[in-house]
VEXMAR-810053 format. One line per 8 residues: number of its first residue (from 1); their letters; for each residue x, y, z of C-alpha. Coordinates in pm, whole numbers, m for minus. Layout:
NUM> A> X/Y/Z | ...
//
This chain:
1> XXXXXXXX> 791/612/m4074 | 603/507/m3738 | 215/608/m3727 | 153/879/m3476 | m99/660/m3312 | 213/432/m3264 | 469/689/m3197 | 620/657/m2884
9> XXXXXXXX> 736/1044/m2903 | 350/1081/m2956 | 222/884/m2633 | 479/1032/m2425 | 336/1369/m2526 | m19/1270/m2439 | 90/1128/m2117 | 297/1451/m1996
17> XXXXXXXX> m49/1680/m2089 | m278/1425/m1958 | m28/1485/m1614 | m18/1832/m1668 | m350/1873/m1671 | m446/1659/m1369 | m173/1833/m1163 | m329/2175/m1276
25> XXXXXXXX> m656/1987/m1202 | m545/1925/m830 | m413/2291/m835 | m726/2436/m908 | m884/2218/m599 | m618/2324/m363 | m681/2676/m453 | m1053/2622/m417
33> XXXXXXXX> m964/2436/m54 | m769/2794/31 | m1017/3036/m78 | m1262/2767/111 | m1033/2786/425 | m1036/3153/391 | m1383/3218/405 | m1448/2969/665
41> XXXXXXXX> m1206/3154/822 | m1374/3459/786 | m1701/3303/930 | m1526/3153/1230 | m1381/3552/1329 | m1831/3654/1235 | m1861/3337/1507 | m1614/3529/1773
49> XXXXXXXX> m1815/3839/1707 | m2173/3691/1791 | m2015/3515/2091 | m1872/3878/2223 | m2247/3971/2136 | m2425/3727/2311 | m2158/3687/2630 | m2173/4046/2654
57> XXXXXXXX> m2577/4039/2713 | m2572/3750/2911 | m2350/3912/3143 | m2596/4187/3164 | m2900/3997/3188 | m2734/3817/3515 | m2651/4133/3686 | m2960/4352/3589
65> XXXXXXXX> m3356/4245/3684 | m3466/4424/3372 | m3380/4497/2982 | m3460/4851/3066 | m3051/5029/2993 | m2969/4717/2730 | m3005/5006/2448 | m2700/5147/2457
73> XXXXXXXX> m2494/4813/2530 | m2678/4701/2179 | m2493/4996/2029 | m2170/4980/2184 | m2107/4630/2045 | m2283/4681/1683 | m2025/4938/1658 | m1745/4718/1787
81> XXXXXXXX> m1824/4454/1585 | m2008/4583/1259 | m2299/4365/1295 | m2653/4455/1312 | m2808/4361/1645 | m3130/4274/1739 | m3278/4162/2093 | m3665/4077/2110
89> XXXXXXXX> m3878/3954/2375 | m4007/3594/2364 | m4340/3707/2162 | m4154/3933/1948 | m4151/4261/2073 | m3812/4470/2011 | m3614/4527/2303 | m3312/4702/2124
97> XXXXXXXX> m3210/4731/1803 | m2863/4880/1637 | m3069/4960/1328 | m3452/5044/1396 | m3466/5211/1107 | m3488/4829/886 | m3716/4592/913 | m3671/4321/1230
105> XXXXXXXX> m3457/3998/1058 | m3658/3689/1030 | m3588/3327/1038 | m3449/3163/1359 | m3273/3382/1627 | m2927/3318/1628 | m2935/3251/2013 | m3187/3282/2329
113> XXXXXXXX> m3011/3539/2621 | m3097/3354/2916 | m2852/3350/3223 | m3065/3110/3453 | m3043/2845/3111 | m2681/2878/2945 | m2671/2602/2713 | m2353/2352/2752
121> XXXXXXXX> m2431/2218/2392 | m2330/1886/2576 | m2693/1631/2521 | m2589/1455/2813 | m2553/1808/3062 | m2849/2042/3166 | m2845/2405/3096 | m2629/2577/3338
129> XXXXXXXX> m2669/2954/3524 | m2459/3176/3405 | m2210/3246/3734 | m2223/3630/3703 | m2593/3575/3811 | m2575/3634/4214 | m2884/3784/4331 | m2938/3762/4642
137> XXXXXXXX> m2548/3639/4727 | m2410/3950/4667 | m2185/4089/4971 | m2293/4402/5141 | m1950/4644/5127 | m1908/4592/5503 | m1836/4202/5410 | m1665/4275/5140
145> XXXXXXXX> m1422/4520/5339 | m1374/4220/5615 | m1304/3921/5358 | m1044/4116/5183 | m889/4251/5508 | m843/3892/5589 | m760/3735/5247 | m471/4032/5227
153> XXXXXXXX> m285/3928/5604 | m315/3555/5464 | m161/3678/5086 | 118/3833/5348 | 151/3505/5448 | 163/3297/5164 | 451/3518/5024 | 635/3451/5349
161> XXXXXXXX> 601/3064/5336 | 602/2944/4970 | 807/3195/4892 | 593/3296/4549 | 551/3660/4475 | 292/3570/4172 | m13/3555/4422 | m315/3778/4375
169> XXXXXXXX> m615/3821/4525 | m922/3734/4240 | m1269/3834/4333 | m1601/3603/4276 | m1907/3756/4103 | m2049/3798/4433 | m1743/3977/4581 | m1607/3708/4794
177> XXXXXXXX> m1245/3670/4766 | m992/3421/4670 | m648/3378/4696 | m448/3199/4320 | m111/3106/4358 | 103/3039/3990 | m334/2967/3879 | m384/2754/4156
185> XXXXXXXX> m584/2775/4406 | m555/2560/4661 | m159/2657/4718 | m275/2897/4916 | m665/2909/5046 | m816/3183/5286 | m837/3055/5620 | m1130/2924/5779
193> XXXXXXXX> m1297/3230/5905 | m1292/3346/5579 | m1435/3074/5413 | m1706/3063/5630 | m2041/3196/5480 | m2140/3555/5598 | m2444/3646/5738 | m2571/3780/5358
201> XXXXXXXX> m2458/3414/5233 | m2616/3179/5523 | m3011/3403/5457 | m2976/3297/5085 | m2865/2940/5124 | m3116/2879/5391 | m3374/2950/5135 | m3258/2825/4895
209> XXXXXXXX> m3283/2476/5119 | m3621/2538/5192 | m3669/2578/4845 | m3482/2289/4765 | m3671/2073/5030 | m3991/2221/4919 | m3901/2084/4574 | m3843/1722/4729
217> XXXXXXXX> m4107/1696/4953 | m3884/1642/5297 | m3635/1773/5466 | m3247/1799/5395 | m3166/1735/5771 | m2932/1597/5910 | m2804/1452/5579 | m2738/1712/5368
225> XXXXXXXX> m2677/2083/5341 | m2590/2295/5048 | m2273/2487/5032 | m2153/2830/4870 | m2030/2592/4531 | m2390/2460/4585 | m2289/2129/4580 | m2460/1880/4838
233> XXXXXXXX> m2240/1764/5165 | m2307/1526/5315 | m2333/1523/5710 | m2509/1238/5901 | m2393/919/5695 | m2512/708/5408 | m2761/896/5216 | m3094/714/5268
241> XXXXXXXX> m3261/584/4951 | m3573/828/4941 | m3316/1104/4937 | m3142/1035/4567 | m2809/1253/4499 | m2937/1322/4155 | m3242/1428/4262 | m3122/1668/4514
249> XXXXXXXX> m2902/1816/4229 | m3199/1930/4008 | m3397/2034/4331 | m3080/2268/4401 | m3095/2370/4034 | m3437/2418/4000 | m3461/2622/4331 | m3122/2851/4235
257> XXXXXXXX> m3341/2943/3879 | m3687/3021/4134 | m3419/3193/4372 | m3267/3407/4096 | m3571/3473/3890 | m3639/3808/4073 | m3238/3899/4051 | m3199/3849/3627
265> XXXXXXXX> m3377/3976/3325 | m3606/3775/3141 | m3503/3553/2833 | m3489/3733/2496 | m3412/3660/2167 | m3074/3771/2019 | m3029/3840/1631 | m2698/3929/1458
273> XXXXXXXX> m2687/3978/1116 | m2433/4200/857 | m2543/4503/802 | m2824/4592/580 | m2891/4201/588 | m3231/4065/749 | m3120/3727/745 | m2966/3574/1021
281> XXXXXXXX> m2670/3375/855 | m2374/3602/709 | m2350/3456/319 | m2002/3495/201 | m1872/3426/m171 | m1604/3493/m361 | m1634/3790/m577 | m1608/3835/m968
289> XXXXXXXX> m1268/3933/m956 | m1131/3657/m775 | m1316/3387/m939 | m1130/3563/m1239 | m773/3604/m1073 | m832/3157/m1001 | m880/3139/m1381 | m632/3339/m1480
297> XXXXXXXX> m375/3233/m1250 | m468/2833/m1378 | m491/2888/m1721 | m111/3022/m1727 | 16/2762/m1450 | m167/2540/m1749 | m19/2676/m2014 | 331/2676/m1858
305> XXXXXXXX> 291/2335/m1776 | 201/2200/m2151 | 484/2388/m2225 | 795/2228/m2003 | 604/1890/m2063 | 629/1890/m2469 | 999/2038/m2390 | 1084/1781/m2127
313> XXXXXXXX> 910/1492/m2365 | 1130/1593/m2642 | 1435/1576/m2481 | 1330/1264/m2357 | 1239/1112/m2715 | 1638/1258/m2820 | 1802/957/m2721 | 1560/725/m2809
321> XXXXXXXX> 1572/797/m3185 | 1996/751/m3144 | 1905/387/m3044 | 1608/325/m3346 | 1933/492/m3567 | 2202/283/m3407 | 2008/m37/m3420 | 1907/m2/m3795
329> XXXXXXXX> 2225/m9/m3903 | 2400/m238/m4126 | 2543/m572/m3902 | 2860/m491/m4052 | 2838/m146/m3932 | 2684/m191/m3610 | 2973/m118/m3273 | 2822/m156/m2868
337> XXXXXXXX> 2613/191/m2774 | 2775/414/m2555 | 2616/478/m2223 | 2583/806/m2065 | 2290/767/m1809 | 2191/526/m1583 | 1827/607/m1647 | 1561/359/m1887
345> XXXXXXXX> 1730/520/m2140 | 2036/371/m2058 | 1942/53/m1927 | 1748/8/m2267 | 2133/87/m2417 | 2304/m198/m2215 | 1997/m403/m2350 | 2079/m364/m2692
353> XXXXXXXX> 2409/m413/m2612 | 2339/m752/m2469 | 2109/m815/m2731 | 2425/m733/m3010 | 2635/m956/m2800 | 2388/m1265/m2828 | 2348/m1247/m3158 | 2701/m1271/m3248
361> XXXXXXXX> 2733/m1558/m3049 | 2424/m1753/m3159 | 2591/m1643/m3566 | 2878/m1835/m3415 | 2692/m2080/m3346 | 2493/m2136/m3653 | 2858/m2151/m3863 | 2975/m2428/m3623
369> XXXXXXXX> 2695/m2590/m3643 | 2638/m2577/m4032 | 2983/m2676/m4021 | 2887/m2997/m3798 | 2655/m3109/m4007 | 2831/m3056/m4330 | 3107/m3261/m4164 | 2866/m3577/m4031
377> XXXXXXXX> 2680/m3584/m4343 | 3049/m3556/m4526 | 3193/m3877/m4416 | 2920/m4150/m4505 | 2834/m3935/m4824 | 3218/m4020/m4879 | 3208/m4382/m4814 | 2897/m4398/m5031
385> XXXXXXXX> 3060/m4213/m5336 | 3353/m4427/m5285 | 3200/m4749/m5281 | 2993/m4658/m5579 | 3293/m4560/m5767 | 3462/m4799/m5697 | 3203/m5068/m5807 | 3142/m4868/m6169
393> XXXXXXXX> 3498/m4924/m6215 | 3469/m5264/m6147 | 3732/m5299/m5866 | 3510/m5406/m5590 | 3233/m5664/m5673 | 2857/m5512/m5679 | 2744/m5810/m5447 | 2574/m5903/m5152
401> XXXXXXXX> 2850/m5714/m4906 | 2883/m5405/m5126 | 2490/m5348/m5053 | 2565/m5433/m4680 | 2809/m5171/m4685 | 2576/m4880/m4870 | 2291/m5003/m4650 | 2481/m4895/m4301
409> XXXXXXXX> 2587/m4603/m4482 | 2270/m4493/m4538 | 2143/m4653/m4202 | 2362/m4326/m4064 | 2280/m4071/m4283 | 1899/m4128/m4216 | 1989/m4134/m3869 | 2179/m3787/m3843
417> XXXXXXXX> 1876/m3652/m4074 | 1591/m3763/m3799 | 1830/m3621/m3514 | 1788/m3289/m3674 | 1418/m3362/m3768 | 1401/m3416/m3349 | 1595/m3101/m3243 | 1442/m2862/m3535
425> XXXXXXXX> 1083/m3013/m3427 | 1192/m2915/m3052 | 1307/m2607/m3125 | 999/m2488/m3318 | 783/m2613/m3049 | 631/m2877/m3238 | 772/m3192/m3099 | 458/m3401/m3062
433> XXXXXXXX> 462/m3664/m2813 | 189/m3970/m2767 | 114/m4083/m2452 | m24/m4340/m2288 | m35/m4502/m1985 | 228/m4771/m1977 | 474/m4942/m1761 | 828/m4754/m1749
441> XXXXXXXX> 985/m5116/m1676 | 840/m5261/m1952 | 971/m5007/m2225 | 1345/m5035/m2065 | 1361/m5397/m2056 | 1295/m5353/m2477 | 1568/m5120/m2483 | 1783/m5325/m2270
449> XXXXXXXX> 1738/m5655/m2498 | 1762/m5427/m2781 | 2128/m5319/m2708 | 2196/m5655/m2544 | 2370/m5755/m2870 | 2610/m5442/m2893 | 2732/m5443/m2533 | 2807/m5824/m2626
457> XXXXXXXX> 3013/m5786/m2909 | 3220/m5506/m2705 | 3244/m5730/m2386 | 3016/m5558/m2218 | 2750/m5649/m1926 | 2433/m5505/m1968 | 2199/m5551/m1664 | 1886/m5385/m1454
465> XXXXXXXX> 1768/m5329/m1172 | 1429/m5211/m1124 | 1345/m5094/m767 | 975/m4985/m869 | 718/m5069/m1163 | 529/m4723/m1230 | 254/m4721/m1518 | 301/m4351/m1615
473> XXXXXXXX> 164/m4135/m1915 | 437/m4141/m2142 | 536/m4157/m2528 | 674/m4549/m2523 | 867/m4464/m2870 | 1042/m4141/m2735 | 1129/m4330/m2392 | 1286/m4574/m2599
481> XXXXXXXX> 1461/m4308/m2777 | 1593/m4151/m2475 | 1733/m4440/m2291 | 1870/m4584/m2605 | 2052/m4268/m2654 | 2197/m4287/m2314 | 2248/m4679/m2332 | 2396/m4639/m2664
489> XXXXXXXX> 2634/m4368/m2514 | 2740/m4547/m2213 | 2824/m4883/m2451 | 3053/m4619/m2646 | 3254/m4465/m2401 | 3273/m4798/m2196 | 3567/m5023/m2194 | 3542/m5441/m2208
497> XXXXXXXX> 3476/m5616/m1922 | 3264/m5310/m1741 | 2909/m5328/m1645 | 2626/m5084/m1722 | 2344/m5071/m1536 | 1946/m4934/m1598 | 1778/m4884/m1254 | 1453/m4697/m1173
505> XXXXXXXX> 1410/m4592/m850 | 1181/m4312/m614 | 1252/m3975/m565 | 1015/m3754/m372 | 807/m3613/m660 | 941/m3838/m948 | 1085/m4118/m1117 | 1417/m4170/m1147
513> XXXXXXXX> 1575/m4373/m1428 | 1968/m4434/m1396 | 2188/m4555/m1673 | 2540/m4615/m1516 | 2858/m4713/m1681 | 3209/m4815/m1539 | 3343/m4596/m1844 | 3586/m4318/m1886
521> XXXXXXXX> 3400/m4070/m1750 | 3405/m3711/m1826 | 3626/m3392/m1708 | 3423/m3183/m1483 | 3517/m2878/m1651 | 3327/m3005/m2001 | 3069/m3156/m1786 | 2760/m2918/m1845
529> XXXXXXXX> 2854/m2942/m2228 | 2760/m3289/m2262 | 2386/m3241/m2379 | 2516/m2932/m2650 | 2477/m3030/m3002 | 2763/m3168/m3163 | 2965/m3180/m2838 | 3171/m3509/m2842
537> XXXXXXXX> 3393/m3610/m2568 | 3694/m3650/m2880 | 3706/m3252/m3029 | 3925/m3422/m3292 | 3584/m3547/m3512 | 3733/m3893/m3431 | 3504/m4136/m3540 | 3685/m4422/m3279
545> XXXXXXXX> 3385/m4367/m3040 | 3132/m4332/m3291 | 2811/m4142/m3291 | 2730/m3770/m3440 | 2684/m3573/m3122 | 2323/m3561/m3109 | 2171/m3815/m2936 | 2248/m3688/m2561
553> XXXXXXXX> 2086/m3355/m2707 | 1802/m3497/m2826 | 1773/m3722/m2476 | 1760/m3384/m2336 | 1531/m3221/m2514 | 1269/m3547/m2541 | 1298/m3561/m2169 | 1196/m3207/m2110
561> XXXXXXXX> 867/m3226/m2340 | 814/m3509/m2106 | 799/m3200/m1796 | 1109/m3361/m1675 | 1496/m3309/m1676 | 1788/m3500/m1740 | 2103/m3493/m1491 | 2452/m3643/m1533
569> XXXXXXXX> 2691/m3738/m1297 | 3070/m3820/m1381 | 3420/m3919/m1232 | 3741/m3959/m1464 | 3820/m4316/m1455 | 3511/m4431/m1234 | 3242/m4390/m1523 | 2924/m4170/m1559
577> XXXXXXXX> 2585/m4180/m1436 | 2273/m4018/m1660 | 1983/m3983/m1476 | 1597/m3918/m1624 | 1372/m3811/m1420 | 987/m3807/m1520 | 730/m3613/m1250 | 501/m3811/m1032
585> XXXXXXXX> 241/m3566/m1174 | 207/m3828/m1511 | 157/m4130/m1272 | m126/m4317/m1351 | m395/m4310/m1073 | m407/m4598/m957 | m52/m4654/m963 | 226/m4584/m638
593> X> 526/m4443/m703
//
């Protein structure tokens, strides 16, 4: 039985609740974000309401000299908008009030009702006049009854020549008119007698340039002149340095404020508040029963939520224990999985499946090679019983060549046994190599003398060729080993009269040690068996070429604890070239490769 701390069923679980609860988590916040939005909402439509308020004031204080008839506008938009409204004088004193009957609101007035200083809340713009503020501009009805006369004939016109019946005829504060085609207004303007200033017009601009002069210190003429948008136009050339543009500007602005003063009410202080509230910000919360329809409404999306996740987790886990059930069988009893998904589920199947798969080969393997080794150890365990028999009974003589014989008997069996020392040791990673730093050409030409002998007896040339002398960190004994495998191979599968050859040689990042024979040669279709265990070139266990099928696996697996690789190259016929090569990286460094 697995410990729950170790169940997978178990961690699934916790993981699906720990999800749940973070997506309820995140629920909870988005609802929080709507209620949020909702409110701010909410505040933005108590925003609209104050700016009816205060436009709605402003527009009166810019076309009335006095707060004196501002009561009953105060009413008219508390009632419109619900909000308590308060307007005060600069020192405090109550103008109007939607709701004398409470105390005045404290704190900072929500905004200061001035039409000669509209704030722009830009930092980088002055406070602007509100536009409805005229004064003295205002046409008298007889110019009023003369512009529109002419701004009608040239409407008649425009419909004639663009061809647009969406023109009207818009009125400024001041009651000049203007002519918008499709909103603009230049598609069709007033002609120039219209656009002209009128007698009303010219006596307020020509005060305000004296008062804008008066601000200055010198005259506007003949550079300047101010027109009905009260902008400055130039007349008599480049504007001389003493006569700034900016300046000018807040001249004209400060002499339109002295101009108007007489025309406007004075500033006041505006306060709008809820109802029954003296402070000036609305507060808005959620109420009691909605915090408790949020927790409510969570606590069930929770609940729900555990619920499909422990559902969801145990049909997940299903299939799992299938697998722990299938794999626990007997090996006898065990068949391949069937797969019904393409999910981890499955893919953990086909693993399995895989899995059964190698392990049937690798059993094969074991048997063959149990049965290898029973069969190399067989034959000189033969010879030995036979030669010992054969001596009790006193048909051979127990002499000198009867313990020659026994000797190379043994000479192989304690050979096969270090082979599979070597390739057990290699296997369990606990091959142990020690290096030093010696000179690769040095070790082969030992091996080479060593073997001299062997390749004489079978007609054989045994030469080198050593194209570079690397001192390299390297185990002498297993080099030896390696190429004396190979050269022992090569002298096996070579015919009389051939040549083998040992040649080092550079590659780019290691070196390269060649043992070539003018043998056989090997098919290319057994060619990447040749370093297997056991693998001989004769399936037949003939013992005409010798050797027990280890030594090219051991090569192989000596060279790689080295942190190289071992290549072969063959042609049927032509003979076969075995190639070791060793990484620069064990160089020593002072030596070139």
């Amino acid at each position: 039985m697995v410990p729950l701390r170790h169940s997978l069923v178990v961690r699934l679980l916790v993981l699906s609740v720990l999800v749940a609860v973070g997506a309820i988590a995140a629920t909870a916040w988005l609802t929080a974000q709507t209620t949020t939005q909702a409110i701010e909402k909410q505040q933005a439509q108590s925003l609209s309401a104050g700016s009816t308020v205060y436009d709605t004031l402003l527009g009166y204080a810019a076309e009335h000299p006095t707060w004196t008839g501002v009561p009953a506008t105060v009413g008219q938009l508390a009632r419109r908008t619900g909000r308590r409204i308060v307007l005060t004088t600069k020192d405090g004193h109550v103008i109007a009030d939607s709701d004398p009957a409470r105390p005045r609101p404290s704190g900072q007035a929500s905004a200061t009702v001035d039409p000669l200083r509209v704030s722009t809340q830009s930092p980088s713009t002055d406070d602007s006049i509100d536009a409805r503020a005229v004064g003295p501009y205002e046409l008298t009805r007889t110019e009023k009854a003369r512009l529109d006369r002419l701004a009608d004939d040239q409407k008649r016109l425009c419909v004639d020549k663009i061809r647009e019946p969406q023109i009207q005829v818009e009125h400024r504060p001041n009651g000049r008119p203007q002519i918008r085609a499709q909103g603009n207004l230049l598609a069709c303007p007033l002609p120039e007698a219209a656009q002209a200033p009128t007698r009303t017009e010219a006596r307020a601009l020509a005060d305000l340039t004296r008062l804008t002069e008066s601000c200055l210190g010198r005259s506007l003429q003949p550079y300047l002149k101010i027109d009905l948008t009260f902008q400055l136009d130039q007349e008599g050339g480049p504007l001389p340095a003493r006569l700034a543009a900016d300046r000018v500007l807040a001249c004209v602005q400060t002499a339109r404020r002295e101009q108007l003063k007489p025309y406007v009410a004075p500033p006041a202080l505006l306060f709008v508040t809820d109802p029954g509230s003296t402070t000036i910000q609305p507060s808005i919360s959620l109420t009691r029963k909605n915090l408790l329809r949020i927790a409510l409404g969570t606590a069930v999306v929770l609940a729900a939520a555990v619920a499909v996740t422990v559902a969801v987790g145990l049909r997940l886990a299903r299939p799992l224990r299938r697998l722990a059930e299938a794999a626990r069988r007997p090996i006898d009893q065990q068949h391949p999985i069937t797969i019904t998904t393409k999910d981890e589920i499955g893919s953990l199947a086909s693993a399995l499946n895989d899995l059964s798969e190698r392990r049937d080969r690798l059993e094969e393997q074991r048997r063959a090679m149990v049965s290898d080794v029973a069969h190399e150890l067989r034959t000189p365990l033969a010879n030995i019983r036979s030669w010992l028999d054969a001596a009790q009974d006193q048909v051979v003589p127990a002499g000198p060549q009867l313990l020659a014989l026994l000797s190379d008997e043994t000479f192989l069996l304690q050979r096969i046994v270090d082979d599979l020392r070597d390739l057990a040791a290699a296997d369990a990673g606990t091959l142990r190599l020690h290096c030093d730093f010696v000179y690769v050409n040095d070790v082969l030409t030992g091996v080479v003398e060593a073997h001299r002998g062997a390749a004489g007896a079978a007609g054989i040339q045994l030469s080198t060729d050593f194209r570079t002398d690397a001192q390299m960190s390297i185990d002498p004994v297993r080099l030896r080993q390696i190429v004396g495998n190979l050269v022992s191979n090569a002298i096996r599968h070579s015919d009389s009269g051939s040549r083998i050859l040992v040649r080092t040689r550079m590659e780019p990042d290691a070196l390269a040690i060649d043992v070539a024979d003018e043998g056989t040669g090997i098919e290319p279709g057994v060619l990447k068996k040749v370093f297997d265990r056991f693998w001989r070139a004769d399936s037949s266990r003939s013992r005409t070429t010798g050797g027990s099928g280890l030594g090219l696996a051991i090569a192989r697996e000596l060279t790689v604890a080295h942190d190289g690789k071992i290549t072969v190259v063959s042609e049927l016929g032509v003979g076969s070239t075995f190639t070791v090569h060793l990484p620069a990286s064990r160089q020593a460094p002072s030596s070139g490769l």
